[in-house]
N, C-alpha and C positions, 0 to 999 in steps of 0.2 A: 394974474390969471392968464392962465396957456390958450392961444385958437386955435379949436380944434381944427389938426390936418390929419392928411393920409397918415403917415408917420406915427400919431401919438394917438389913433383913435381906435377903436375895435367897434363888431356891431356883433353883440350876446343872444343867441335865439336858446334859450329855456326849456326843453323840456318837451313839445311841441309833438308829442308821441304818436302813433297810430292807437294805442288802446285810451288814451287819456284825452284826447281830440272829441267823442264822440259826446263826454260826459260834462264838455267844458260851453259855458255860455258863449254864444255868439261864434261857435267856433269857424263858422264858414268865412266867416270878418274876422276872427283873430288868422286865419290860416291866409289869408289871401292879401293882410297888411303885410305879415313875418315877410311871407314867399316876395312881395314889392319891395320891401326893406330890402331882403337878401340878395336879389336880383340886382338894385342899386349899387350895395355895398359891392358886389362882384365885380360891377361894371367901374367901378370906381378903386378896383383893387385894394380896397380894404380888407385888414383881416376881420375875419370870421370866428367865433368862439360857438360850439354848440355842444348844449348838454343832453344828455339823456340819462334819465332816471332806471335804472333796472331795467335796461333794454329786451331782456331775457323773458319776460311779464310783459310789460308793457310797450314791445315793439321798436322799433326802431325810430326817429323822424320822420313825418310824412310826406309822400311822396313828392305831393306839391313847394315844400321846402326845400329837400332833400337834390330834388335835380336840381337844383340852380347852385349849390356848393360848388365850391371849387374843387 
């Protein structure tokens, strides 16, 4: 088994939408762990993978995410 380093690791945020946020549980505590993750991984130069489902609908990533991307 591999330890994960900078190198061999990715940190995946899901989907994390402006229209799909509103209707999701807990979404002020899902938004504000993502957004700490992302900020970490940032500061730790790890890549970043981010999906968005039918951005065209359902909006882009939120805001709160979104600025801390690289």
């Amino acid at each position: 088994m591999e330890i994960p380093t900078v190198e061999n690791s990715l940190l995946v945020v899901v989907d994390l939408q402006q229209k799909l946020m509103p209707v999701m549980s807990d979404s002020e505590l899902v938004t504000a762990r993502a957004a700490l993750m992302v900020r970490a991984a940032a500061e730790l130069e790890l890549d970043i993978l981010v999906t968005e489902q039918y951005p065209k609908g359902l909006g882009s990533t939120v805001p709160e995410i979104a600025t801390w991307l690289p």
